[in-house]
Every structure is written in structure tokens, then in C-alpha cells.
N, CA, C and O atoms as CSV, one atom per row, in Angstrom:
chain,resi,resn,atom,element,x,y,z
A,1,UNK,N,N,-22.956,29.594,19.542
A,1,UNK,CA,C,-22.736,28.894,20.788
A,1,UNK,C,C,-21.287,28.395,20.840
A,1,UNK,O,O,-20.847,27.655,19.960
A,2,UNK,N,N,-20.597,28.781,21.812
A,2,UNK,CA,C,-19.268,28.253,21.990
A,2,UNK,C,C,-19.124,27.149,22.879
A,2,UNK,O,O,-19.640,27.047,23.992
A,3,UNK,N,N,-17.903,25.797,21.928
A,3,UNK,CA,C,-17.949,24.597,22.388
A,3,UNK,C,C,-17.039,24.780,23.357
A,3,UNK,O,O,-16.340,25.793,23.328
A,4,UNK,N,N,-16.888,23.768,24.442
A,4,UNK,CA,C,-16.088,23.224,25.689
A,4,UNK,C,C,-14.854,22.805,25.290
A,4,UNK,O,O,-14.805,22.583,24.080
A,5,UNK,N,N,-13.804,22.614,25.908
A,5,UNK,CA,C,-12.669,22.659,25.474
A,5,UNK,C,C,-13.428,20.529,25.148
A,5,UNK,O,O,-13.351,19.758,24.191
A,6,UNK,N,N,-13.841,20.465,26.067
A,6,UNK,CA,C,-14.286,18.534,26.045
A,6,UNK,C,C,-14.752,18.118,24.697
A,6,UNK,O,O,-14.368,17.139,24.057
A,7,UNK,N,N,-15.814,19.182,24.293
A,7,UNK,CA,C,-16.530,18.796,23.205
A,7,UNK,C,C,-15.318,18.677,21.952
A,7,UNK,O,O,-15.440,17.822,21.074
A,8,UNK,N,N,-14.289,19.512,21.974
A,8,UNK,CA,C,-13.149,19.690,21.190
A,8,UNK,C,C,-12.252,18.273,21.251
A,8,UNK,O,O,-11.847,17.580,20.318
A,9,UNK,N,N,-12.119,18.126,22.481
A,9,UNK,CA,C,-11.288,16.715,22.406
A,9,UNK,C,C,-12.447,15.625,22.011
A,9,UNK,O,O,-12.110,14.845,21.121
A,10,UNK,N,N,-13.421,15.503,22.408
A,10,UNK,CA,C,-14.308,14.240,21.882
A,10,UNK,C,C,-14.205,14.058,20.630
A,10,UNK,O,O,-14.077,12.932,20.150
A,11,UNK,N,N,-14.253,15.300,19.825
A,11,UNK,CA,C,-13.974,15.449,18.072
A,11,UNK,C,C,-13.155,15.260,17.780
A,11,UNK,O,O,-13.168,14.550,16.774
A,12,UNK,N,N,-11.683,15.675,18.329
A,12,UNK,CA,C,-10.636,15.060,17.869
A,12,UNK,C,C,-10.334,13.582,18.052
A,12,UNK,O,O,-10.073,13.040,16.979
A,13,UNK,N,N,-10.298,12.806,19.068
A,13,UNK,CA,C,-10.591,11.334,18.841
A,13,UNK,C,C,-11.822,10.537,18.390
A,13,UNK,O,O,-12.056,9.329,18.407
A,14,UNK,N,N,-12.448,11.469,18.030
A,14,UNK,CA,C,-13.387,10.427,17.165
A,14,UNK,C,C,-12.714,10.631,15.858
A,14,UNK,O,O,-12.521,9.622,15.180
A,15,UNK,N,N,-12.172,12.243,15.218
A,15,UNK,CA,C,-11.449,11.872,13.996
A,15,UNK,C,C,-10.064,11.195,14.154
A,15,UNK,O,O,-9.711,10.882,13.017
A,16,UNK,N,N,-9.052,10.801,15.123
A,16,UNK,CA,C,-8.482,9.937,15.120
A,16,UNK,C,C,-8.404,8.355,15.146
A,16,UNK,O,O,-7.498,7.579,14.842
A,17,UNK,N,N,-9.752,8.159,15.644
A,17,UNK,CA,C,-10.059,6.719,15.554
A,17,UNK,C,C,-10.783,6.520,13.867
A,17,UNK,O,O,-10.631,5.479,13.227
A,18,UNK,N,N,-11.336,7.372,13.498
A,18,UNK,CA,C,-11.771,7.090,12.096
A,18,UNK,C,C,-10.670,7.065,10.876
A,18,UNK,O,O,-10.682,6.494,9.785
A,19,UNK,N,N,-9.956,7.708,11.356
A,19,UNK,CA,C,-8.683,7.637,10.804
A,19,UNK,C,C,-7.477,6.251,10.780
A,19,UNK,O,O,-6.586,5.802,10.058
A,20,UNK,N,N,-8.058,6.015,11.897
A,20,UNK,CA,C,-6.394,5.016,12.210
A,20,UNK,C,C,-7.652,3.804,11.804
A,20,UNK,O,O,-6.984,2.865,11.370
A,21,UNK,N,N,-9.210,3.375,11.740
A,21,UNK,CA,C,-9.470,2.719,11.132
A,21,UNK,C,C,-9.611,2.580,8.894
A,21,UNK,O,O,-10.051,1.791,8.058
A,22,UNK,N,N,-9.121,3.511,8.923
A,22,UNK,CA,C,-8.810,4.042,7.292
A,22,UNK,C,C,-7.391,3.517,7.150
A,22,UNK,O,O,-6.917,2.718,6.343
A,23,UNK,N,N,-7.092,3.885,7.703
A,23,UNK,CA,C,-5.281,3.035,7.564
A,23,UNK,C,C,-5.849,1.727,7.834
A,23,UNK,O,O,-6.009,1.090,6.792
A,24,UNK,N,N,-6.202,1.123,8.872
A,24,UNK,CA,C,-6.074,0.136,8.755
A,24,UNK,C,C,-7.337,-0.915,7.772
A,24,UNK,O,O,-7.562,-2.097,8.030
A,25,UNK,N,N,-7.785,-0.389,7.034
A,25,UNK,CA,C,-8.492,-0.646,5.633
A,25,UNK,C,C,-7.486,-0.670,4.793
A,25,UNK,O,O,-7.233,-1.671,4.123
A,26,UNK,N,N,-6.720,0.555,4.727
A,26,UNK,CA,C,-5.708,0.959,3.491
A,26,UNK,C,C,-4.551,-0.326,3.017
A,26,UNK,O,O,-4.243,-0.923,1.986
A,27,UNK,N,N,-4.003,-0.308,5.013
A,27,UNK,CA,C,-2.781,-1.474,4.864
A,27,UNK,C,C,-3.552,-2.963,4.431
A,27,UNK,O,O,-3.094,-3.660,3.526
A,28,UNK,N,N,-4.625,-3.295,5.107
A,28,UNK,CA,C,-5.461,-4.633,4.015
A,28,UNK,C,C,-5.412,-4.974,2.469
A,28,UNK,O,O,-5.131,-5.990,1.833
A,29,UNK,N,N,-5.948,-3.224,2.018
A,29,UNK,CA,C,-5.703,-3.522,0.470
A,29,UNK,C,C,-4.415,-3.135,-0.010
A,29,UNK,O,O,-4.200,-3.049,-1.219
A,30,UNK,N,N,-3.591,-2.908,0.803
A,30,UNK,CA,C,-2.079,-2.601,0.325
A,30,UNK,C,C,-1.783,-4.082,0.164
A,30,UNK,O,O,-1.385,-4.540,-0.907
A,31,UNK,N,N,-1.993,-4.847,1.287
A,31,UNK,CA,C,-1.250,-6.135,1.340
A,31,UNK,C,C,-1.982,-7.360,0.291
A,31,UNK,O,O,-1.810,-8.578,0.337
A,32,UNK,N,N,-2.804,-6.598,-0.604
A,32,UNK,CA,C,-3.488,-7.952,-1.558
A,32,UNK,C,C,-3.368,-6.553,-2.833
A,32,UNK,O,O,-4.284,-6.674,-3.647
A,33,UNK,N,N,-2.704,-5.657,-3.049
A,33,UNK,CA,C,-2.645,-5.050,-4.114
A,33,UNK,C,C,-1.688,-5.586,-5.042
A,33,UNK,O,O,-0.633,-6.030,-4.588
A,34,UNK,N,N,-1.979,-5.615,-6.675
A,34,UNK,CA,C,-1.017,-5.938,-7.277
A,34,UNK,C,C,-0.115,-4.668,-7.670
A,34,UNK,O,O,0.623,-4.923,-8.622
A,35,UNK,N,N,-0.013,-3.572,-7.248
A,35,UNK,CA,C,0.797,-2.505,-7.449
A,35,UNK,C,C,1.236,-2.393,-6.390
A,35,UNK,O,O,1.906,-1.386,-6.617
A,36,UNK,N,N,1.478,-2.676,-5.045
A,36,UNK,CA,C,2.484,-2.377,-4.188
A,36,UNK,C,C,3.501,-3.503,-4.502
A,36,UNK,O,O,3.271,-4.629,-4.944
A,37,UNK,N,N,5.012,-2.766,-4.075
A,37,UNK,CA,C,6.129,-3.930,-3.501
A,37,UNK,C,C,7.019,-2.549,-2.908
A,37,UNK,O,O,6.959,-1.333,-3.095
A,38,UNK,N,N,7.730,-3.328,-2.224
A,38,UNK,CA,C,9.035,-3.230,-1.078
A,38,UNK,C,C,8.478,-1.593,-0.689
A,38,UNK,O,O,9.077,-0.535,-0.882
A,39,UNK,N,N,6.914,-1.854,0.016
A,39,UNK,CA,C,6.927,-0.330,0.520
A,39,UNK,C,C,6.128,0.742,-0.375
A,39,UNK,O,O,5.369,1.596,0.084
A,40,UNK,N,N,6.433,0.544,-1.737
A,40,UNK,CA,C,5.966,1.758,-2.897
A,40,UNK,C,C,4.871,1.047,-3.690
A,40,UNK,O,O,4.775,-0.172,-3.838
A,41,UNK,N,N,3.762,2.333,-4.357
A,41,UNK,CA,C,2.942,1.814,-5.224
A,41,UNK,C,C,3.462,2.455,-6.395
A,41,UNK,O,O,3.737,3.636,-6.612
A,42,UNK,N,N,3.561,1.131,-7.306
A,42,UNK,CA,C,3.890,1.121,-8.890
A,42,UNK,C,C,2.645,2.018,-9.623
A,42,UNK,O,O,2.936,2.687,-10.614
A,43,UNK,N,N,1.654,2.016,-9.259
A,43,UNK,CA,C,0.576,2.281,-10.300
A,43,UNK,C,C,0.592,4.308,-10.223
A,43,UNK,O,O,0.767,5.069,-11.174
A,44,UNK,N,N,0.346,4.671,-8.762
A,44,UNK,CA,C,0.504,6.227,-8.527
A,44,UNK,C,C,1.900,6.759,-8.653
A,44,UNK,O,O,2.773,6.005,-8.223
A,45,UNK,N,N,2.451,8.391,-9.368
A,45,UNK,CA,C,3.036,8.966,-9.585
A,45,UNK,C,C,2.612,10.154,-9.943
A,45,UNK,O,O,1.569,10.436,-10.534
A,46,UNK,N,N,4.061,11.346,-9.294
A,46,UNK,CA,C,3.613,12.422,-9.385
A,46,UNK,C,C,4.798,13.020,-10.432
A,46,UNK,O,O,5.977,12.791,-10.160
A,47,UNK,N,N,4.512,13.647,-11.411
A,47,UNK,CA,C,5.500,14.403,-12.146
A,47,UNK,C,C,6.338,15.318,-11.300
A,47,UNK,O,O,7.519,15.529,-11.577
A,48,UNK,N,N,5.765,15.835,-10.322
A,48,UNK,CA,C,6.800,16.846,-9.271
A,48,UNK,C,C,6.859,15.701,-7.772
A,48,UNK,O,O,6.258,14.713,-7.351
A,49,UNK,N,N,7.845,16.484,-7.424
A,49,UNK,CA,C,7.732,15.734,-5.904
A,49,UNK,C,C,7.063,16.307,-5.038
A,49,UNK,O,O,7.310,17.500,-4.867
A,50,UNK,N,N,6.008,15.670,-4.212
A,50,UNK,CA,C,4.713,16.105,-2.969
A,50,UNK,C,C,6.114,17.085,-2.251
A,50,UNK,O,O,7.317,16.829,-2.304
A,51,UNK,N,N,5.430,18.213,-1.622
A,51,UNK,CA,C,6.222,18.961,-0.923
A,51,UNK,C,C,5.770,18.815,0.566
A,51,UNK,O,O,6.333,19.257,1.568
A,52,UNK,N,N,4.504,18.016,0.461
A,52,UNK,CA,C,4.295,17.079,1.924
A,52,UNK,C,C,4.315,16.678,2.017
A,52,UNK,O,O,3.333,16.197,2.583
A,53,UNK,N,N,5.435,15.835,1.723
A,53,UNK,CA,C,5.934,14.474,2.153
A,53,UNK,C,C,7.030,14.484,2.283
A,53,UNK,O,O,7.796,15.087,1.531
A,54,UNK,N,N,7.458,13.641,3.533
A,54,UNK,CA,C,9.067,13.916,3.829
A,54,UNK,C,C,9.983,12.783,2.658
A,54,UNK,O,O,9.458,11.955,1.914
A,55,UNK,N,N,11.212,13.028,2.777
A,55,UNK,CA,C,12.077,12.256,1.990
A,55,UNK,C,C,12.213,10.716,2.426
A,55,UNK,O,O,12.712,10.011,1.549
A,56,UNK,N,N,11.941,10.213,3.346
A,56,UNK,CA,C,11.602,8.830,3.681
A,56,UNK,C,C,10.069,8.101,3.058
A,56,UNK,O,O,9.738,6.915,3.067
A,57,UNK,N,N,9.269,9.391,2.499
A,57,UNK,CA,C,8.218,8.869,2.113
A,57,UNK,C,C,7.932,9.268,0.107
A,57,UNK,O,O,6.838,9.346,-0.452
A,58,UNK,N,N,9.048,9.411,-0.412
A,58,UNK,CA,C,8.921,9.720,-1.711
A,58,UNK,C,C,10.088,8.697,-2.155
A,58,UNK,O,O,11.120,8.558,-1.498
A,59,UNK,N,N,9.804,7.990,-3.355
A,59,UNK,CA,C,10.946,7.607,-4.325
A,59,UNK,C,C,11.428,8.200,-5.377
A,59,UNK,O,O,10.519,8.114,-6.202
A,60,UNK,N,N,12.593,8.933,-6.014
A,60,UNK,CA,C,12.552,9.300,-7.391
A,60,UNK,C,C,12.723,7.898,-8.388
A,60,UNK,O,O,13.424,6.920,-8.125
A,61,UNK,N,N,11.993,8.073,-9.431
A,61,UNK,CA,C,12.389,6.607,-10.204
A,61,UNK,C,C,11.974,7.329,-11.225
A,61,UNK,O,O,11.455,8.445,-11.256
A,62,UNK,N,N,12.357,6.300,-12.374
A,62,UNK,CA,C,11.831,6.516,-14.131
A,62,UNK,C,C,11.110,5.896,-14.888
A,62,UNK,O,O,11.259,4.705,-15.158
A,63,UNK,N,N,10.280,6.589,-15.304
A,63,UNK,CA,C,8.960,5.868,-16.203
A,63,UNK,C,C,8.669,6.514,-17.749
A,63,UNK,O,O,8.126,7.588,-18.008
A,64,UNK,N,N,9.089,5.729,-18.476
A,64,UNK,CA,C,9.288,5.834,-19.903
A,64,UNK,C,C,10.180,7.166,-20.530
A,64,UNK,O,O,9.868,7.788,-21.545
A,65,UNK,N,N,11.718,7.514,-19.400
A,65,UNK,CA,C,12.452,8.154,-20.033
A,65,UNK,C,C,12.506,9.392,-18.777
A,65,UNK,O,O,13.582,9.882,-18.433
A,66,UNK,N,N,11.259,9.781,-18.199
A,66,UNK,CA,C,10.867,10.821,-17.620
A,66,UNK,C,C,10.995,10.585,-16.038
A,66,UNK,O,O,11.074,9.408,-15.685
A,67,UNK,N,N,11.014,11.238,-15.389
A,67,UNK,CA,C,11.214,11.403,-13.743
A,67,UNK,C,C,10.062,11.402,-13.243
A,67,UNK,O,O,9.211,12.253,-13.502
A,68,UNK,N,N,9.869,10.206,-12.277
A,68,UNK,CA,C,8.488,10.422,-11.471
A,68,UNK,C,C,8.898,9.891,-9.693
A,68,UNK,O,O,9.734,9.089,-9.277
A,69,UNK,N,N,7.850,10.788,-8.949
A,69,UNK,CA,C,8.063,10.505,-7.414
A,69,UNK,C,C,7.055,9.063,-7.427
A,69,UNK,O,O,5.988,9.016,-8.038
A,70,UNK,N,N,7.417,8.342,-6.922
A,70,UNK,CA,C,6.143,7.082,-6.244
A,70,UNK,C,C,6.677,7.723,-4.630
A,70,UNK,O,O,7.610,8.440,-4.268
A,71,UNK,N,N,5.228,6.847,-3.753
A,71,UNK,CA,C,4.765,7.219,-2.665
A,71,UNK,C,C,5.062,5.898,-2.200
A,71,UNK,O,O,5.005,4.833,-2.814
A,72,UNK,N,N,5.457,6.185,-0.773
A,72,UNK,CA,C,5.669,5.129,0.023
A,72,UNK,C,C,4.876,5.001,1.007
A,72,UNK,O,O,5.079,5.449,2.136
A,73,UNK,N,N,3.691,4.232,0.557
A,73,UNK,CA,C,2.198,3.726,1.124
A,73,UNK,C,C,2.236,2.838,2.137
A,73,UNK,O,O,1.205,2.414,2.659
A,74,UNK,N,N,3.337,2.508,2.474
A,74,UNK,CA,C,3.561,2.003,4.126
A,74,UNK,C,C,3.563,3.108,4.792
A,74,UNK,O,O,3.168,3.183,5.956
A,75,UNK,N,N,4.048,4.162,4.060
A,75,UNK,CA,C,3.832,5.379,5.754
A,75,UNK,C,C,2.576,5.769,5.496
A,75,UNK,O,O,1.915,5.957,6.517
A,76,UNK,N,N,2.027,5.955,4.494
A,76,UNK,CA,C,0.561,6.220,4.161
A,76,UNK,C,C,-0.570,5.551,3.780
A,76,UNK,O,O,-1.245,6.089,2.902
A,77,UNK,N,N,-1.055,4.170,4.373
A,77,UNK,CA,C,-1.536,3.686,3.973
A,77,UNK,C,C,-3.221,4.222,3.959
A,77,UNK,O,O,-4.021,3.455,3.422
A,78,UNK,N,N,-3.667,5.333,4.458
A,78,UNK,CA,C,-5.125,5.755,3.672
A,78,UNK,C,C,-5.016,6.227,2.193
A,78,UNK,O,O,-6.044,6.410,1.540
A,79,UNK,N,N,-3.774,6.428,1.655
A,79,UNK,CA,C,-3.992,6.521,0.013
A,79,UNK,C,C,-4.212,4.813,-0.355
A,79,UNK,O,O,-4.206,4.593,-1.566
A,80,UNK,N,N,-4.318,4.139,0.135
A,80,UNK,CA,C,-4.484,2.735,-0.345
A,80,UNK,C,C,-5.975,2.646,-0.035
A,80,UNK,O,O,-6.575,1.977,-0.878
A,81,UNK,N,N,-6.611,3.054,0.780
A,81,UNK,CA,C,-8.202,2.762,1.477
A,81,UNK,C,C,-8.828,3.546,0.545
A,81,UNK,O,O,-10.005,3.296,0.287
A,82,UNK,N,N,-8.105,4.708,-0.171
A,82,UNK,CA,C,-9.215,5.348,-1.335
A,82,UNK,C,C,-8.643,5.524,-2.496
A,82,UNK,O,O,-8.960,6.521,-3.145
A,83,UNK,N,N,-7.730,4.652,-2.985
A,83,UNK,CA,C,-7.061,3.985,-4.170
A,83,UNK,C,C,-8.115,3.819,-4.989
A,83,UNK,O,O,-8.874,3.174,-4.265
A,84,UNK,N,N,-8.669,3.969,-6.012
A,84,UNK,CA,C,-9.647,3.344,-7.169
A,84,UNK,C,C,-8.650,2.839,-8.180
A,84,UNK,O,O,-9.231,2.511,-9.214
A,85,UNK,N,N,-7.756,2.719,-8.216
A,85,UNK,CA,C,-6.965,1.729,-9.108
A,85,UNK,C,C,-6.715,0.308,-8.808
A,85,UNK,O,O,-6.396,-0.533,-9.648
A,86,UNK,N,N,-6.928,0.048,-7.207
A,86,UNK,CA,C,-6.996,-1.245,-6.277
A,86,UNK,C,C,-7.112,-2.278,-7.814
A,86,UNK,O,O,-7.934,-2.147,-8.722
A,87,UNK,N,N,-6.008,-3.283,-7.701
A,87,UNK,CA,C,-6.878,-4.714,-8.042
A,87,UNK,C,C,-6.302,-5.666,-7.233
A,87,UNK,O,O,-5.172,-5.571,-6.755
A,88,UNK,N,N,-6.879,-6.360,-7.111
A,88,UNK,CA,C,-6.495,-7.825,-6.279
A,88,UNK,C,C,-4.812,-8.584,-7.000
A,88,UNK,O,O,-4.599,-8.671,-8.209
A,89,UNK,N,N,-4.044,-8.940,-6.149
A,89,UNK,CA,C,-2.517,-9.291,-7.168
A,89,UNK,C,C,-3.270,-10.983,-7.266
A,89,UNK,O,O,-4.050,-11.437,-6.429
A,90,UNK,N,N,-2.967,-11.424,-8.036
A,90,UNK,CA,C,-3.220,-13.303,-8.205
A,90,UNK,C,C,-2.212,-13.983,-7.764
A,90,UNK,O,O,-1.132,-13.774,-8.318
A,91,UNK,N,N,-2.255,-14.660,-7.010
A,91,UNK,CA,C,-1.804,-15.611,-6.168
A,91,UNK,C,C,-1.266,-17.233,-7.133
A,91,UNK,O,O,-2.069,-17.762,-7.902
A,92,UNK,N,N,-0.435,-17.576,-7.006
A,92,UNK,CA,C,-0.366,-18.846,-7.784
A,92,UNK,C,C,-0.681,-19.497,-6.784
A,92,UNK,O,O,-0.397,-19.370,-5.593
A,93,UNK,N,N,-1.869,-20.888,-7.872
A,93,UNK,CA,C,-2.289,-21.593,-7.104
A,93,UNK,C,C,-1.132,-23.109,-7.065
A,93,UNK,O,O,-1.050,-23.728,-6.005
A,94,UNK,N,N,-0.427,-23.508,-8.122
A,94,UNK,CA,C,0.374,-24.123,-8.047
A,94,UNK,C,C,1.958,-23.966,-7.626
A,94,UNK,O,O,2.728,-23.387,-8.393
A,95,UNK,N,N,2.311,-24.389,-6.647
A,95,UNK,CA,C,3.767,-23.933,-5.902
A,95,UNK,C,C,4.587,-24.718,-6.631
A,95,UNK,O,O,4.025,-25.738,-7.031
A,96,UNK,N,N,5.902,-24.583,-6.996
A,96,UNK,CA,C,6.889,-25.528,-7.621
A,96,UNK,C,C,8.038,-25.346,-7.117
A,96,UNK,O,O,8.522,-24.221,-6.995
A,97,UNK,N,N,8.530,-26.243,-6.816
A,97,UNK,CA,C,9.595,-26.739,-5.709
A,97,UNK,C,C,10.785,-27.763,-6.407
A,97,UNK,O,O,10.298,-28.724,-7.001
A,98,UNK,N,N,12.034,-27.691,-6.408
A,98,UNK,CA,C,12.716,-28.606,-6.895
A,98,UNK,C,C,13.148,-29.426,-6.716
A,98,UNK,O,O,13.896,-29.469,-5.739
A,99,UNK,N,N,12.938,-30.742,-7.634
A,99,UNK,CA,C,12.719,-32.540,-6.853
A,99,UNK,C,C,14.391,-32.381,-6.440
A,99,UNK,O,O,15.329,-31.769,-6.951
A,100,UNK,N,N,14.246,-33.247,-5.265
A,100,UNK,CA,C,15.682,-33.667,-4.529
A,100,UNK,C,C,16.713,-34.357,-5.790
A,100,UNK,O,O,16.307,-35.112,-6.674
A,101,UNK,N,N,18.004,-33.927,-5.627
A,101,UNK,CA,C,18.663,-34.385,-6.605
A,101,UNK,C,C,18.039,-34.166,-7.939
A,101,UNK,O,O,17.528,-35.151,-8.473
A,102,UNK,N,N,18.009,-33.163,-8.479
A,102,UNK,CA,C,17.548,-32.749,-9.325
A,102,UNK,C,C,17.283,-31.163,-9.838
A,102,UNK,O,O,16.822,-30.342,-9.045
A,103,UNK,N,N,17.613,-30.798,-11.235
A,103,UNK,CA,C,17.524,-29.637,-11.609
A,103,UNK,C,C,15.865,-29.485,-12.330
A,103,UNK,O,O,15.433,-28.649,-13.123
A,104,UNK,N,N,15.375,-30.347,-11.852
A,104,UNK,CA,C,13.815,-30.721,-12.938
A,104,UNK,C,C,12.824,-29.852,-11.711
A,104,UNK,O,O,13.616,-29.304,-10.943
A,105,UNK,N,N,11.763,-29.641,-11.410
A,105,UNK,CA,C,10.920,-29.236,-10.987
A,105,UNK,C,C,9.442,-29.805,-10.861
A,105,UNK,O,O,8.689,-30.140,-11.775
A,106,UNK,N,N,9.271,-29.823,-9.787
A,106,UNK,CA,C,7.798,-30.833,-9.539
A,106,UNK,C,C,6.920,-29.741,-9.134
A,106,UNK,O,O,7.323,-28.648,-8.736
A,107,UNK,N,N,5.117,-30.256,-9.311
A,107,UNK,CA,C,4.772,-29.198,-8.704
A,107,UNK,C,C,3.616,-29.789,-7.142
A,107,UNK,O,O,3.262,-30.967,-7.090
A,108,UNK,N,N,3.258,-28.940,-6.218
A,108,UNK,CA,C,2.449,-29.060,-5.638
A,108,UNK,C,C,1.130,-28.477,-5.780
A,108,UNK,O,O,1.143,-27.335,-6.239
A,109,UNK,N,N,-0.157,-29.032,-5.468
A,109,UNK,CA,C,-1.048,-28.329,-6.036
A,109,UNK,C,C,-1.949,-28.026,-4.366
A,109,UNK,O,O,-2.002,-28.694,-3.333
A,110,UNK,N,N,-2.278,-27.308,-4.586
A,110,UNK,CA,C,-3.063,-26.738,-2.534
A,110,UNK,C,C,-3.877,-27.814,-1.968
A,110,UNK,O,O,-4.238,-28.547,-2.888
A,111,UNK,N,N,-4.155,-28.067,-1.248
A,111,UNK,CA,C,-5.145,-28.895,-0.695
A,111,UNK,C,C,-6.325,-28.328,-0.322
A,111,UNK,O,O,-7.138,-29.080,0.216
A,112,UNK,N,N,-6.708,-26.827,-0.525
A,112,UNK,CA,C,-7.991,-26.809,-0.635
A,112,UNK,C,C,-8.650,-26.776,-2.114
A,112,UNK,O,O,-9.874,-26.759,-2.244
């Protein structure tokens, strides 16, 4: 049975909305991961560089001597929504701030 050109677009935005809700899962646990910063995840690396991925979305960096690509999971944040390396980063609960006139340091503790 051959589909309607309609039935074709209904499928494609339903896989675009399932999608852009996967990113926006991904960027959640990006933003409480302790392996992301400035954009890249520390924990994933590829010994070669992805050849699908453009150059705004690869880093070259070095890890124990050797050359590795990290991924820049702000442009991709569904590798973060099916990350199994996810952990939560810890938050300090005590802030420390430096007393006025002074090189000493006090601390504040949260009020909840």
C-alpha cells in the first residue's frame, strides 16, 4: 500500500518533535553533568576524528600523551540524553567569600 505524501510529513514531524524533545533531555543532563565544561565532554573521545562532524563540533586535545577528538555536546546535545556515563557534578554546599578588608575568608552556609 502506498503512503500519501501527508502521511510522510505527519512522520516526519512526529520524528522531529521526538527529537528536539531528546535534545532537550540531553541539554538538562548536560547542564548537571560532571564531565561537561566550556561546551565539550571530558569523559567521551574518539581516537580518530568523527568524519560527521563539522570542525566547529570536534576538539583535538591530549590524553595521556596520545591525540583524542572530544565532542562538542552543545551542538549535540542527544549524545548527552543517551550518555550512560552521566553523573550528577556536586555542587558546594558552602560558598566562601572574602571578609571585607581582609585576605582571610568567611564562609556562608545556604539557607535551605
Amino acid at each position: 500500500m502506498r503512503r500519501s505524501l501527508r502521511e510522510y510529513d505527519d512522520s516526519l514531524i512526529d520524528i522531529y518533535a521526538s527529537l528536539a524533545l531528546i535534545a532537550e533531555a540531553g541539554r538538562l543532563r548536560m547542564s548537571r553533568c560532571k564531565y561537561y565544561r566550556d561546551g565539550y565532554c571530558y569523559r567521551w573521545y574518539w581516537t580518530e576524528r568523527p568524519p560527521e562532524l563539522d570542525d566547529d563540533e570536534v576538539k583535538r586535545d591530549k590524553l595521556n600523551g596520545r591525540i583524542v577528538y572530544r565532542v562538542r555536546v552543545e551542538k549535540r546535545p542527544v549524545l548527552c540524553a543517551v550518555c550512560p556515563y552521566f553523573e550528577e557534578k556536586i555542587e558546594p554546599r558552602i560558598k566562601w567569600e572574602p571578609l571585607k578588608g581582609s585576605t582571610r575568608l568567611a564562609h556562608k552556609f545556604p539557607l535551605n
